[in-house]
MARFIKOL-658592 format. One record per residue (C-alpha): residue in one letter; x, y negated, z negated. Coordinates in steps of 0.5 Angstrom, whole numbers, padded with zeros to 4 digits, always signed. Layout:
aXYZ ...
//
This chain:
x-0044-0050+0135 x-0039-0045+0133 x-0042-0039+0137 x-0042-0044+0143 x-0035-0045+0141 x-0033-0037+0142 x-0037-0036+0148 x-0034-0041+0151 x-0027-0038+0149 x-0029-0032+0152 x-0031-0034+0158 x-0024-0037+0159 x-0021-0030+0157 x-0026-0026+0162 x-0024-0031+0167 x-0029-0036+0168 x-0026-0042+0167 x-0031-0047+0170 x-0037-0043+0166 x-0032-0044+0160 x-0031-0052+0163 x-0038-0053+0162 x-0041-0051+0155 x-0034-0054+0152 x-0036-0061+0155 x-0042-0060+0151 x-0037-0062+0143 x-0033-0066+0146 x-0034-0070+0140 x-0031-0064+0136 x-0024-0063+0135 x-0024-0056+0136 x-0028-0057+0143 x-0023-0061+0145 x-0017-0056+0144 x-0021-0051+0147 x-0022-0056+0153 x-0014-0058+0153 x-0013-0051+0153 x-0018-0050+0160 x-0014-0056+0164 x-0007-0053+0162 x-0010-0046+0165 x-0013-0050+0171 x-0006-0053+0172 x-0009-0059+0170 x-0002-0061+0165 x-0004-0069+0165 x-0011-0067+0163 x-0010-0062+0158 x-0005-0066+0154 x-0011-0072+0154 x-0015-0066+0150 x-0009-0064+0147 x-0008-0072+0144 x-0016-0072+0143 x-0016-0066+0139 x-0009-0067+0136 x-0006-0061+0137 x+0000-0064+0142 x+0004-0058+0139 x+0001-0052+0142 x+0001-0057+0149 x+0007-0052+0151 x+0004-0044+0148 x+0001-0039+0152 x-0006-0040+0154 x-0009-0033+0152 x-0006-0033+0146 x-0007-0040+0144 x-0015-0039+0145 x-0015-0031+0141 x-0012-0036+0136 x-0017-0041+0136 x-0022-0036+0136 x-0019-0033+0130 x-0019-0040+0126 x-0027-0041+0127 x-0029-0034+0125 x-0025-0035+0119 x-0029-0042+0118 x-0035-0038+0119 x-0035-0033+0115 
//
């Protein structure tokens, strides 16, 4: 699941935003997934969706930071997890 985690994030970071929706909708259950998928609604546009990721993944904190550098953040955190 984790590799599928950094792929979907750099979808996202590539541009490919629906490509990026659709892996992550796969773990939602996971709470990682979900902040990916909060991240991609507040990219989207979406801020009522986003924060109900945001809440599922409990990470309402990072609700206002800046989308790229909070997904290369996240990327970071599960290759550190992995390694």
């Amino acid at each position: 699941m984790q590799h599928e985690l950094l792929n979907a994030i750099d979808l996202a970071l590539a541009g490919q935003w629906e490509a990026a929706h659709r892996l992550v909708q796969e773990y939602d259950a996971d709470a990682t997934a979900a902040w990916i998928h909060a991240v991609l609604h507040k990219i989207e546009g979406d801020a009522d969706n986003s924060r109900y990721w945001y809440r599922r993944a409990g990470k309402m904190a990072h609700f206002p930071d800046e989308p790229k550098a909070e997904l290369a953040a996240i990327k970071q955190g599960i290759e550190s997890n992995a390694a």
